[in-house]
Steps between C-alpha positions, in 0.01 A plus 500: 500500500758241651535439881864503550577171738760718733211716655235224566360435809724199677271206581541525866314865505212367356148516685352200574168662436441564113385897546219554243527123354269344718237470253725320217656327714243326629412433143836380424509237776142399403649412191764291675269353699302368221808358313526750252822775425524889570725754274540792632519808298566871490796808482822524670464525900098436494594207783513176268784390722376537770157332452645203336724462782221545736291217327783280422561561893110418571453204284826332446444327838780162576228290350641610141809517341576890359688572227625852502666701234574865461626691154717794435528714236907462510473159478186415274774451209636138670314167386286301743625721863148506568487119500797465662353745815205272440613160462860465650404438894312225404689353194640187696120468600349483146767354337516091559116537413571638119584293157874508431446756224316771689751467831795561258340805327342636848856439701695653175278823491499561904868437559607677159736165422401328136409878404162415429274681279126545410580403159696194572279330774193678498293223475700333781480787689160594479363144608796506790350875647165272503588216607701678842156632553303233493727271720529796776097499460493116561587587852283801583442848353695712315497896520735667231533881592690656208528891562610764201397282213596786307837433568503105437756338231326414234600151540373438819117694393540253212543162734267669741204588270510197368430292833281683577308461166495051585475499864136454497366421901840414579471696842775827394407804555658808365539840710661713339568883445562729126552916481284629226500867382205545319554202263312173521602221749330194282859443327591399855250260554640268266785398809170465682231210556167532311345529805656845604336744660705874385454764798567838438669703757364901483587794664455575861204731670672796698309300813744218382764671487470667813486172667784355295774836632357444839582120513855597370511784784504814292276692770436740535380658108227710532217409272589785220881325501295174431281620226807643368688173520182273361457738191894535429534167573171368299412252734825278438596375848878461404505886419294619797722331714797666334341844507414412893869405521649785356235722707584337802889562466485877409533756785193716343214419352399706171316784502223570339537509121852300547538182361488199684892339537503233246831252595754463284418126417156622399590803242762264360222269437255717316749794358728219299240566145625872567849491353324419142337792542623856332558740760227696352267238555590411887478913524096477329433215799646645769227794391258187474615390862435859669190579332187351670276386162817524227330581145653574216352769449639621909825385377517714184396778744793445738761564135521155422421498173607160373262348759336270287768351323725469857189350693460275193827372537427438890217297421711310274732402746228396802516831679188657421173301424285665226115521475334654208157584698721668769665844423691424844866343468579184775801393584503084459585502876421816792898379582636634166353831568611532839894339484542749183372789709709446800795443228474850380717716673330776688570785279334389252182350683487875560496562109253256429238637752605874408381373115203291671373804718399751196410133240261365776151602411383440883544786719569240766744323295675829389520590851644170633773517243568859562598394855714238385724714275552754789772485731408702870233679616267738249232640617343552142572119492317412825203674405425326189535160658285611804237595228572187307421318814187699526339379176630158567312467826182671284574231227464182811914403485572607900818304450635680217395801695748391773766448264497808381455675879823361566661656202344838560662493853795390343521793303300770759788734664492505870391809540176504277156483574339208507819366594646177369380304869166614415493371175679193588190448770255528180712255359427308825125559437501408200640139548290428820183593229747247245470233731926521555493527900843414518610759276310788681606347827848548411446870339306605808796359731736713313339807502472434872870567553501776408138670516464780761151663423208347649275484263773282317595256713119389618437483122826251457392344862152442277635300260721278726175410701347484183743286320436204776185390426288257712866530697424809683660319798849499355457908523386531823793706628439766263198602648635694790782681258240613175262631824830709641539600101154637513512721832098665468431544162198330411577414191759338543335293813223416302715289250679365830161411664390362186760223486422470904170384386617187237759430781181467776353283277783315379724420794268534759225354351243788664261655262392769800827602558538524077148626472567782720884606415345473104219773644827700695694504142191602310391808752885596494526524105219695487651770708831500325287505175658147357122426262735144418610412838152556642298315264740200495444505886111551491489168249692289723326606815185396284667124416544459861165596551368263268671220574427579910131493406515885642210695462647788382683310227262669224465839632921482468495351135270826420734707632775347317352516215423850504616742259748642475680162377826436418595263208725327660332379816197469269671196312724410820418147642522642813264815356164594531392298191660180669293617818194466299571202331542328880140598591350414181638172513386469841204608489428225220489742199683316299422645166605857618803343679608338162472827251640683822810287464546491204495866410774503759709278373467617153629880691811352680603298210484838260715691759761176570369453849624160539431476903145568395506291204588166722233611761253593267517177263427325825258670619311455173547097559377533853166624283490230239565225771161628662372546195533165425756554245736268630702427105512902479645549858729254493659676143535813724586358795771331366604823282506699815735276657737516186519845521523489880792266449677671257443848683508416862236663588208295659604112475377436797149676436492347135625150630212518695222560270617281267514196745108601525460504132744146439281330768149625307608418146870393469710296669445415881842367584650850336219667707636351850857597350395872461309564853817347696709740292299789529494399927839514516572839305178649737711359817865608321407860491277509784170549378213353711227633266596288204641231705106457589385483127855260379380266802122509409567454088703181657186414700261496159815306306481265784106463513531462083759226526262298782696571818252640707714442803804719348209824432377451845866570646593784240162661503465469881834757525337708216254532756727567788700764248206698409321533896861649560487736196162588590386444195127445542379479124415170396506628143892518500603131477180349464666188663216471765308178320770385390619422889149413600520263154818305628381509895197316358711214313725434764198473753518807675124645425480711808838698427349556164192633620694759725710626235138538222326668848793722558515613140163511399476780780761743318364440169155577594615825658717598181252351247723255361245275272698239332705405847162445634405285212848302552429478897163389402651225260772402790193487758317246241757283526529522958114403491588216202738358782227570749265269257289796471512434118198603348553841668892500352369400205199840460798713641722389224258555214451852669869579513543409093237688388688822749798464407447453154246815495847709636731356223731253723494263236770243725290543771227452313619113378667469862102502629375318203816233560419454865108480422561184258733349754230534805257360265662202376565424842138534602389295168742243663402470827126481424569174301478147635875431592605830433708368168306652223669749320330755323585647135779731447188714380494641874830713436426579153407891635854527704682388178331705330536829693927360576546451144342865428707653737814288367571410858724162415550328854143575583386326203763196555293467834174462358649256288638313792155455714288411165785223434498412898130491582313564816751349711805682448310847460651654830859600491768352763463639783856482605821676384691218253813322636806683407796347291666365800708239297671749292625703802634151709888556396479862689621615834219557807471864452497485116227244473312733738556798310399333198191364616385795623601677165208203341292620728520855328669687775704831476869470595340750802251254605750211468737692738284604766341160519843329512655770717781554272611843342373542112910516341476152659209406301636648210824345582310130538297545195817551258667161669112354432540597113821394470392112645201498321639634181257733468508902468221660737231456729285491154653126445459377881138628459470261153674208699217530702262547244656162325397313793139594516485389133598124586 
């Protein structure tokens, strides 16, 4: 395929972020940095352009001279234009300094006059190109950026490749950019130094993509438009942006089973190859194009009986890519498929999918093209798909199940029961279960406008409270109208109450109040006989429980686990099965809490329960972390944010487990990154429970990266957070030593004894066995700064062998870590002088047990106080200075917002201690980035970061 130059992206639109590039880029500029050059490589619209430019932008500072150059495939036929672009702006410059023979030849081929030649003065020529080079390097660096190689005159590759060959450390670099369809790039290394480091440019994630129409302001595409957009698109930025484009200007969106509007400048690009093809042919792949697995053998079944020979002749001519292990045709591009489908006209897309709908060995296939080659409603028609949807939700594909809800209402007759608003609110159902809240959100807002039976319009009310999320504050005024919908039938109030209860707990941060409207929901679906309703109520009246340190909380996981169950609460992460899992992780059953999990997971990711899956994959992290998995939960931490990403569902919750699991065994820095983040989504959509675990995940990062002072502040409003909530379990977020841990560095031993005392009290009452062993540990280290340390010492020894008996393997090599440290400090002080520094055969236990657990940071640490000795074996006790010096060119209230920002404040916190609203904040923090030339709080955060490290 060939980008066409009249549809590209003009310069001036281009981000100054590099969406999805970060990663090579950095590599690229590393390889700048070190002297070396890049080529950049890959298919029409991948982004070449744009990261060379960005580099070239990044590098090619004032201390350098750049040489620029950029081909054309209309002009690649005319001798040395690329040196002219390159040369001619700094021919006067270069030329006094070059032998009479090689200015004559150099001056003849830029200015065209002498009509020189490659064959006439190539020697000349060649030494001239190097000699320019060399004289501009005398004076400082040289940066060529040469973009569509493809399209350089083969003169000017010639001169160029051969300079490059001799310039040895001459300091010239060479940045420069080459499209490549499937074919090797090395041919165009020989215009490049030996040195060059080729980059290939791939296809975009749908996460990427999503980021990259949102920069360009194509908002807002629900997240089934974008997975339409990334597959037909296959990851190519240029074409996603196109698609966006075209999206963006139509007055209606497709329906379901429509195409997506591919631009003009698109199918002109990828339907060219079509005119050699016979009209019998383009017929066979417009079958191809329809059909969702194309065989030959489907083909043949749809009356194309020349299949093989017409596909053959596709594949000839780049269309289709052939595989002989794979029965299954592919088009060389999703794009092809798609611009030759929305070519067709419409009568006969309808033939195609009339042939498709009897050929189709699926039922749900046959079904889905039946729709599409029927015009109005059929009720014979709308049944089918309705039980096609059936066996699709049965097979785990929810969000094919939507699609085909929504064409069974298309095709359901007003006046037929179930009618095509209660099919359309299946459809609904099905996406919420799909993970596609936007696309129920909008389904259930439709049916609204029109839905007059109760029963309906509380179920569409359920999946607009249920399509916000953690947000439930953004629906707060639909409250009052779904309770008006559902007068006294208490059925329909216990669904009502039920989302009353998440909404206690959520916005107003009061477990009784949720406890007891969760108990309210559950007594009211019992009368109305709702089995579902009630048992999803009695399992999140037991979470509450649990995580209140209630005493009923296990009498209420009984009864929500009695039969008769339901399947899909059973496997629901807000279920009775996800109830369970809570207490057995609480509880300190860790072994039960694991094959718990997992069996759960294994359930939602059979049925296509995507919510679940993202909660559920985190949840089994949470148990490795304890564990003392740490390598294990990081992998599905970090998958769980992936999918959370790419979903929407949970980023916040996911963000904040896997700032837990970066700090135990990845990357600390990252860690701090990820609490912040999942802070400020907790504080965007209101939610005061996991605002408390974001801030004390940020409190651990801190205590990890040796800021005590920093865990103190964010764990002290954990603190503050969770006396409001009422949350009384010190089981929950098991950030209790760590406080008392940082109180103790920064001198504070009496706060730290309040908060083990306080604890200690709760988890003695609930039984809580491996928070008393971490109290215990934290309380070893008050009496160590007490100089009680014999006795911090025998409590220490205790707490290893406890916590290591319960299977908190961190914790474990957290006690053993601390025990070495108290030691060599005791083996220290009891020398003459105090300088004596023991072995590093003192931490050999705590390495050990870190490098067991594959806890990274943790081990760097040990490392650290065997390489330090004695002296340095207690952290600082104060917060480090922030990067002041970076922030000196910025106004009062921007340095202040900034600093604050290093100090890992929430744009919340930042407001209400500056008295300002948080738009200003917001408002501050974009002029911040833009001064800095940074992108987000993440890179104020490093600045800071950078300054510790000096």
């Amino acid at each position: 395929m060939t980008a066409r130059r009249d549809f590209q992206e003009p310069p001036r639109s281009r981000p100054d972020l590099v969406i999805g590039r970060e990663e090579l880029f950095a590599s690229a500029r590393d390889q700048l940095g070190r002297g070396g050059s890049v080529l950049l490589h890959g298919p029409a619209g991948i982004g070449k352009s744009t990261v060379l430019r960005a580099l070239a932008a990044d590098y090619g500072g004032p201390d350098r001279t750049v040489l620029r150059c950029s081909a054309t495939e209309s002009e690649s036929h005319l001798p040395f234009l690329a040196l002219a672009d390159l040369f001619g702006l700094v021919l006067d410059e270069v030329s006094g300094h070059l032998p009479a023979a090689q200015r004559t030849a150099l001056e003849s081929a830029l200015t065209g006059r002498g009509e020189s030649t490659l064959q006439r003065d190539g020697l000349a020529l060649r030494l001239a190109v190097l000699s320019a080079l060399r004289v501009l390097a005398a004076k400082g660096p040289v940066l060529v950026v040469a973009d569509d190689l493809q399209w350089l005159d083969a003169a000017s590759a010639e001169l160029l490749g051969f300079a490059a060959r001799r310039l040895g450390d001459t300091p010239v670099q060479m940045l420069s950019a080459v499209r490549t369809e499937g074919e090797e790039y090395d041919r165009h290394l020989r215009a490049s130094p030996p040195d060059t480091l080729a980059v290939r440019l791939g296809p975009l994630s749908r996460t990427q993509v999503s980021a990259l129409l949102d920069h360009r302001g194509y908002t807002p595409l629900s997240r089934s438009t974008i997975r339409d957009i990334h597959r037909t698109s296959g990851g190519n930025p240029l074409f996603a942006l196109e698609l966006g484009r075209a999206l963006a200007e139509s007055p209606a969106r497709p329906r379901p089973g429509e195409p997506l509007p591919v631009p003009t400048s698109l199918r002109a690009l990828v339907l060219s190859r079509l005119e050699m093809l016979s009209d019998e042919a383009r017929r066979t792949l417009l079958v191809a194009s329809a059909g969702a697995r194309p065989t030959l053998a489907l083909l043949r079944a749809a009356g194309r009986e020349h299949a093989e020979a017409e596909t053959a002749q596709a594949a000839a001519l780049g269309l289709l890519t052939t595989d002989p292990e794979a029965p299954a045709l592919r088009f060389a591009h999703p794009l092809i498929s798609a611009a030759l489908y929305a070519e067709a006209p419409a009568q006969e897309r309808r033939a195609v999918h009339a042939a498709l709908s009897t050929a189709a060995s699926d039922p749900i296939e046959r079904a889905r093209h039946l729709a599409l080659a029927t015009t109005g409603t059929d009720p014979e028609v709308a049944a089918r798909l309705a039980e096609a949807g059936a066996l699709a939700r049965d097979r785990g594909a929810p969000s094919v199940a939507a699609s085909l809800g929504l064409l069974a209402a298309r095709h359901t007759p007003a006046d037929s029961v179930p009618g095509p608003d209660e099919r359309r609110l299946q459809a609904a159902e099905d996406a919420i279960t799909a993970g596609e809240a936007d696309l129920a959100r909008d389904i259930a807002r439709d049916v609204l406008t029109r839905a007059t039976v109760p029963a309906e319009r509380v179920r569409a009310w359920m999946v607009v409270i249920e399509a916000a999320g953690q947000a439930l504050g953004e629906v707060d005024a639909v409250f009052p109208q779904v309770l008006a919908d559902a007068g006294d039938d208490p059925g329909l109030l216990a669904l009502v109450h039920y989302q009353l209860a998440w909404r206690g707990l959520v916005v107003e941060g009061d477990f009784a109040e949720a406890r007891q409207e969760a108990a309210h929901a559950a007594d009211l679906a019992a009368r109305g006989g709702d089995r579902r309703t009630e048992l999803m109520a009695l399992s999140f009246q037991a979470s509450t429980e649990t995580l209140m340190g209630h005493p009923d909380a296990p009498a209420t996981v009984k009864r929500a686990l009695k039969e008769p169950q339901d399947p899909y609460v059973a496997c629901h992460h807000n279920g009775a099965g996800s109830a369970r899992f809570r207490w057995l992780i609480m509880s300190d059953q860790l072994a039960e809490a694991r094959a718990t999990i997992t069996a759960l997971l294994r359930e939602v990711r059979r049925r296509g329960m995507v919510e679940s899956e993202v909660h559920f994959l985190r949840f089994l992290a949470d148990t490795e972390l304890r564990s003392g998995h740490c390598g294990r939960a990081l992998d599905l931490a970090r998958e769980s944010l992936r999918l959370a990403r790419d979903s929407g569902i949970g980023e916040g919750a996911s963000a904040m487990l896997t700032s837990l699991a970066e700090a135990s065994a990845g990357d600390v820095d990252r860690a701090l990154a990820l609490a912040r983040e999942a802070a400020d989504h907790a504080e965007v959509d209101g939610d005061q429970m996991y605002l408390s675990r974001a801030l004390a995940a940020l409190g651990y990062a801190q205590l990890v990266a040796g800021d005590p002072a920093g865990t103190v502040r964010s764990l002290r409003r954990v603190r503050e957070l969770e006396q409001g909530l009422g949350i009384n379990d010190p089981g929950r977020g098991r950030w209790h030593g760590d406080l008392a841990e940082a109180l103790v560095r920064i001198g504070e031993p009496g706060e730290a004894q309040d908060v083990i005392d306080t604890a200690r009290a709760h988890a003695l009452r609930l039984g809580r066995e491996s928070v008393l062993a971490v109290l215990d540990r934290a309380e070893a280290l008050v009496r160590a700064a007490r100089g009680e340390h014999e006795a911090a010492v025998v409590r220490l020894t205790s707490v290893q062998d406890r916590l290591g008996r319960l299977g908190y393997g961190l914790e474990e090599a957290r006690a053993a870590f601390a025990l070495a440290r108290l030691r060599d400090r005791a083996g220290a002080h009891a020398r003459p002088g105090g300088t004596a520094q023991p072995g590093p055969a003192s931490y050999d236990e705590a390495a050990r047990l870190f490098r067991r657990c594959r806890a990274l940071p943790w081990l760097r640490q040990v490392d650290a106080a065997v390489t330090a000795g004695p002296a340095a074996v207690e952290p600082p006790s104060v917060a480090p200075p922030v990067a002041l010096d970076a922030l000196e060119g910025l106004a009062s209230m921007e340095r202040q917002v900034a600093s604050l920002v290093m100090e890992g404040a929430t744009n919340r916190e930042i407001a209400g201690r500056l008295f300002i609203s948080v738009k200003t904040v917001e408002a501050t923090l974009t002029r911040v980035y833009r001064k800095l030339g940074i992108r987000s709080r993440v890179d104020i955060v490093r600045l800071a970061a950078g300054r510790r490290s000096t």
